[in-house]
C-alpha positions in Angstrom: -63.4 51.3 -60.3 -62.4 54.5 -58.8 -62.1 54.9 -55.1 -60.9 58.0 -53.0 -60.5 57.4 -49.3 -59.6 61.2 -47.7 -57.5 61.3 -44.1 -55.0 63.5 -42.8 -54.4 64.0 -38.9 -51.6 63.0 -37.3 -49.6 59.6 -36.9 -51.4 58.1 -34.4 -54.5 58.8 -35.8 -53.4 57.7 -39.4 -51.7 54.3 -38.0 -55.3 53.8 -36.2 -56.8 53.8 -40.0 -54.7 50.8 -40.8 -57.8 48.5 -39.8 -60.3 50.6 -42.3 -57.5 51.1 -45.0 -57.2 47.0 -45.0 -60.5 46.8 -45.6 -61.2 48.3 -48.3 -58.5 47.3 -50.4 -59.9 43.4 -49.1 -63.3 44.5 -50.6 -61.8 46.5 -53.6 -59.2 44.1 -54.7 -58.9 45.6 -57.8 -60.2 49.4 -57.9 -57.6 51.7 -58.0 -57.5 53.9 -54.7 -56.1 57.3 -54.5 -55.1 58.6 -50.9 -56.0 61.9 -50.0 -53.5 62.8 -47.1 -50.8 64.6 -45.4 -47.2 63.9 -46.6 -46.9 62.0 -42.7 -49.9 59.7 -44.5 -48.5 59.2 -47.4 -45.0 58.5 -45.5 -46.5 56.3 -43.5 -48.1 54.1 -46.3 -46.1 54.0 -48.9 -44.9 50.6 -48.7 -48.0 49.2 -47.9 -50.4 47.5 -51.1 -53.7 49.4 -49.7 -53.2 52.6 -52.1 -52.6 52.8 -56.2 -51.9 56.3 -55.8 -51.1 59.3 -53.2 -51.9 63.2 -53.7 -50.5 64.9 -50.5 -52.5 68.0 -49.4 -49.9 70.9 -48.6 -52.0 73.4 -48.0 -52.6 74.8 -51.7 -56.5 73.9 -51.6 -57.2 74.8 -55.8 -54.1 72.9 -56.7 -55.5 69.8 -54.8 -58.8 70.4 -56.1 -57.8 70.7 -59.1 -56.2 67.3 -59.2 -59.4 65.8 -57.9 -61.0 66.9 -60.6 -59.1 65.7 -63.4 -60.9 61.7 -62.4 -64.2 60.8 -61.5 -64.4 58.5 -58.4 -66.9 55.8 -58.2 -66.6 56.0 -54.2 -65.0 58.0 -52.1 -64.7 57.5 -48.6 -63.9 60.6 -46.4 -63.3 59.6 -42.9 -61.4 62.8 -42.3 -65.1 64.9 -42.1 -63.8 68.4 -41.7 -64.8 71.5 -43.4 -61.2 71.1 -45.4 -62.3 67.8 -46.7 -65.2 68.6 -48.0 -64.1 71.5 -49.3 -61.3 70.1 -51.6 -64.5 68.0 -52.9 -66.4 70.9 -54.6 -66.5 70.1 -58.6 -65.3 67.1 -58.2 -67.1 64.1 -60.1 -68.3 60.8 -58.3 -70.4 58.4 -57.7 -71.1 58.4 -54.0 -69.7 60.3 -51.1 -69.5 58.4 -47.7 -69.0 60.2 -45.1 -67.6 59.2 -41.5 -69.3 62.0 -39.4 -70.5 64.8 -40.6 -71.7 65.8 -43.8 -70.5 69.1 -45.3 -73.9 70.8 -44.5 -73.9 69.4 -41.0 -70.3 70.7 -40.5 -70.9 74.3 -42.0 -74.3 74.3 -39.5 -71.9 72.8 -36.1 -74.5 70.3 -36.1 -72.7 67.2 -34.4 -73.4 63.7 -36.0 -72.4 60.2 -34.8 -69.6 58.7 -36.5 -70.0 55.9 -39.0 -67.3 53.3 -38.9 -66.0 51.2 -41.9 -68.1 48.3 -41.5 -71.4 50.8 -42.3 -69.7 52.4 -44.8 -68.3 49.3 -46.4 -72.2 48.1 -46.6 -73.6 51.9 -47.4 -71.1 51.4 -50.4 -72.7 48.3 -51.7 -70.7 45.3 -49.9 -73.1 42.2 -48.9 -73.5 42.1 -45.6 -72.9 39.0 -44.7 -69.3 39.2 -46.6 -68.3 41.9 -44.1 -69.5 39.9 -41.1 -67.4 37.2 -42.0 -64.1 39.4 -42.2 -64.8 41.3 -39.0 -65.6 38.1 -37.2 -61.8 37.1 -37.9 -60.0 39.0 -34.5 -56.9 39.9 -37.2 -58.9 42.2 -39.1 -59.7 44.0 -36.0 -56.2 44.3 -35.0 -53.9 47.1 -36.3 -51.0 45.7 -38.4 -48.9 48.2 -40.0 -46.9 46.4 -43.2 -42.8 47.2 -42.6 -39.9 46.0 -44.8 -37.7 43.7 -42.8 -34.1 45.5 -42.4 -31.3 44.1 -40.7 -29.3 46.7 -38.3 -25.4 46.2 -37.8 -26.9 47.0 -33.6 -30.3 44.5 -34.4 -28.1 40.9 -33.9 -27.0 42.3 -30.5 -27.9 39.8 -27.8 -28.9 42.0 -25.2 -32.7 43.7 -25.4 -32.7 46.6 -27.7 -34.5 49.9 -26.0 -35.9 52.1 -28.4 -36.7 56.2 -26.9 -38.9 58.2 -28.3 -37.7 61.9 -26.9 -40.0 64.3 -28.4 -43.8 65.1 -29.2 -45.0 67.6 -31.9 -44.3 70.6 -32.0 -47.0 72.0 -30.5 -47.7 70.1 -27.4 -44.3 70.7 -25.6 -46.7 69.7 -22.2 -46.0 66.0 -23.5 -42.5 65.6 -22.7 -40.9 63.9 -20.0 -37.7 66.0 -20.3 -34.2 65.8 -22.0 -32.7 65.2 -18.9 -34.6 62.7 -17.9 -34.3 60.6 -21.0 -30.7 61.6 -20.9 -30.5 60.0 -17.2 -32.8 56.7 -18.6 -30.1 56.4 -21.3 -27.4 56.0 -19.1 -28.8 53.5 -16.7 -29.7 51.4 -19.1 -26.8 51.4 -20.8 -25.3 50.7 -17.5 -27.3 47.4 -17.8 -26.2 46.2 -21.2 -28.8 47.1 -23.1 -29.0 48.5 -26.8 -30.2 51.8 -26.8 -31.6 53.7 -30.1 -32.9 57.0 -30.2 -35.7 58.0 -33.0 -37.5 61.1 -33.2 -37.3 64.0 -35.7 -35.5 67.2 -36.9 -37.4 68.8 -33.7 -35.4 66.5 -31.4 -31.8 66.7 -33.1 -30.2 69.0 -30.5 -31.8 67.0 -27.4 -30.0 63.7 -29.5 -27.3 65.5 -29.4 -27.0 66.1 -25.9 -28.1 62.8 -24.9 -25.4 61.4 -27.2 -22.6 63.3 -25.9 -23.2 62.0 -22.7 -24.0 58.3 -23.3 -21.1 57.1 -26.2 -22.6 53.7 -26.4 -26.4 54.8 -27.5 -27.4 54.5 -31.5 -28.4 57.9 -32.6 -31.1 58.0 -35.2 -33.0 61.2 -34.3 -33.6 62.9 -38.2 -32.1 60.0 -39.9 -35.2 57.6 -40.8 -38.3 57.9 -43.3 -41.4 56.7 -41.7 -40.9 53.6 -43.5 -37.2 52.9 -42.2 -38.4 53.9 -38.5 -40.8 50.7 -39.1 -37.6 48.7 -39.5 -35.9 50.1 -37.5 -38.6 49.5 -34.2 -39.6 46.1 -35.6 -35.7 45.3 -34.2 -36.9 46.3 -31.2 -37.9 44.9 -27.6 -39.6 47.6 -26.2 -40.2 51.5 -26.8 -40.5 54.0 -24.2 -41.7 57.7 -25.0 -44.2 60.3 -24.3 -47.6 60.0 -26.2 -47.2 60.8 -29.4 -46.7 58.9 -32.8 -44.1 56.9 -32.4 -46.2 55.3 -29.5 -48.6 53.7 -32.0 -46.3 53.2 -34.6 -44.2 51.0 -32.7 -47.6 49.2 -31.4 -48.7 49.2 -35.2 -46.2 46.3 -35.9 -46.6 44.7 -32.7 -43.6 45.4 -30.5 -43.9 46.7 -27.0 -44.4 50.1 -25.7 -44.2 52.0 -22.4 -46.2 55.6 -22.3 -45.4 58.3 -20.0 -48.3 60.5 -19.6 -48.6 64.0 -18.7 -51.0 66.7 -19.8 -53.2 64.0 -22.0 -55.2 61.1 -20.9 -54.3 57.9 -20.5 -57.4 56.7 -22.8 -55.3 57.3 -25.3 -52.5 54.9 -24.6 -52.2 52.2 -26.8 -52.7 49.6 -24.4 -56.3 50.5 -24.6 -56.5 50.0 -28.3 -56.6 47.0 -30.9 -52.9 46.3 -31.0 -50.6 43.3 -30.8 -47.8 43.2 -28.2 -47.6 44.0 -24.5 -48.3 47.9 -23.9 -48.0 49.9 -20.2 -48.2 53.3 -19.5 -46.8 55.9 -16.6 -48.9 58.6 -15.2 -47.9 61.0 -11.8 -49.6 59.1 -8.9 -49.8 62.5 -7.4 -53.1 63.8 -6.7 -53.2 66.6 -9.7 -56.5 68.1 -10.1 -55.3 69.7 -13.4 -54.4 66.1 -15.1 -55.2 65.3 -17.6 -55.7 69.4 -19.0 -54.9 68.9 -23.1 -53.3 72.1 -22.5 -50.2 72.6 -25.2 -47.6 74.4 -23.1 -47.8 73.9 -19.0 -48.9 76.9 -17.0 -47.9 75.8 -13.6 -44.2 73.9 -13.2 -45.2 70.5 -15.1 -46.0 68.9 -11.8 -47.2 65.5 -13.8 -44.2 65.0 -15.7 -41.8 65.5 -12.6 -43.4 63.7 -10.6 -42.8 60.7 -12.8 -38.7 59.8 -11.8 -36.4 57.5 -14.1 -36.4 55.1 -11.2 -40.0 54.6 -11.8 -39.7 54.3 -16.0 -36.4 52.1 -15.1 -38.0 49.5 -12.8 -41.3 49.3 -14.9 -39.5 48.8 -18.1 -37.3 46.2 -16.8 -40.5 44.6 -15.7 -42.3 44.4 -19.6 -38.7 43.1 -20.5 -38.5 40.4 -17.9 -42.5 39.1 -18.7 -41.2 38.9 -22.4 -38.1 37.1 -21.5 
């Protein structure tokens, strides 16, 4: 059997998948299951057993098709549900397409649709139902657990906690960050406390590194150094990791180590704490009274009034907090 499972987005919404990805390859022990995502997906992945097979989307739509076409699938799951997914889908032969939201004639139309989750779609594809009511009665298949290959660190047998800092957000939502400086400033106090710092992010954050590095000698610099599937390693060495919300957020909850948020122009819905992870997870939002939080807005019009108002005193006491309840 043939199975197709379609998802791109970004990290935190691909490491939210793990759950559904699990599940399907529980069902489907042994159909052979191409993932249809982003090069961050496939990144991401890789080294788990969920997928046979990876084609990574890179924006040439008839190449992609193309490839689709070349197989007929006996399912294919598309829990992506935009116009591109369907679209990439034209020509190409299967058995049944199940869809997580909208159908391609209900997205051309802008006609909304209630999503389906996995456990619908794992039935709509033919599963018994009381086989998947058994599994999802079982609280670990409800709970996000990203597979990592276990890596020993020269800096991971260090006795003193190890702090990992996640600088940067994508590119485009600059209204995310907490600030260089700031990080810069939460380096050096808690180096000043004997912890093990390590810094992670990508090629977008290499000159903040940098500049953090420069002015902390003792931090571990890994900013543009890592895979996807290293950085796994690399935070599953980790006590607790403190960054804006982005990826790194959920992939460090994915394996069940600790996080702290800081919060600015998003909401804190989206914080990991609120979602089906292992490990102790805390967020920081301004306590100031700003009507404009949260706005989603990419760049910040005004002076970034709800990241400034959030001081390293504030992420330095509540971290030491989550460190002492783990200790």
């Amino acid at each position: 059997m043939n199975i197709l499972i379609i998802r791109f987005s970004s990290l935190g919404d691909l490491v939210t998948q793990e759950v559904a990805f699990r599940a399907v390859r529980h069902f489907y022990p042994h159909a052979h299951i191409t993932f249809l995502t982003s090069s961050i997906g496939k990144a991401l992945y890789e080294d788990s057993p969920y997928f046979d097979e990876y084609i990574v989307f890179k924006k040439e739509y008839l190449d992609t098709n193309a490839t689709l076409r070349k197989r007929h699938y006996d399912i294919i799951f598309n829990v992506q549900c935009n116009r591109l997914s369907h679209l990439l889908l034209i020509g190409v032969s299967h058995g049944r397409i199940l869809n997580q939201s909208e159908t391609w004639w209900q997205k051309f139309l802008f006609i909304k649709a209630k999503p389906t989750w996995m456990p619908a779609l794992l039935r709509h594809s033919g599963i018994d139902e009381q086989r998947i009511q058994d599994y999802y009665a079982i609280p670990e298949n409800l709970t996000i657990t990203l597979p990592y290959k276990h890596v020993d660190f020269e800096w991971s047998g260090h006795p003193s906690p190890i702090i990992a800092l996640a600088i940067g957000a994508s590119e485009r939502w600059s209204s995310k960050k907490w600030g260089d400086e700031k990080f810069n400033l939460l380096t050096k106090r808690l180096l000043e406390c004997h912890y093990t710092v390590v810094l992670i992010g990508s090629s977008l954050e290499r000159e903040a590194g940098e500049f953090i590095e420069k002015h902390n000698s003792g931090v571990i610099n890994l900013i543009a150094t890592t895979t996807l599937s290293e950085l796994k390693s690399v935070l599953a060495k980790t006590d607790l990791l403190i960054g804006n919300d982005s990826g790194p957020a959920h992939l460090s909850a994915g394996i069940g180590k600790n996080t702290l948020t800081i919060f600015g122009s998003t909401d804190i819905k989206h914080c990991v704490k609120f979602g089906n992870y292992r490990g102790n997870h805390d967020f920081l939002v301004s306590a100031l009274p700003l009507k404009c939080q949260p706005c989603y807005k990419s760049t910040c019009p005004t002076q970034h009034e709800c990241m400034e108002s959030i001081s390293v005193d504030t992420v330095m006491k509540k971290a030491q907090e989550m460190l002492c309840s783990k200790h």
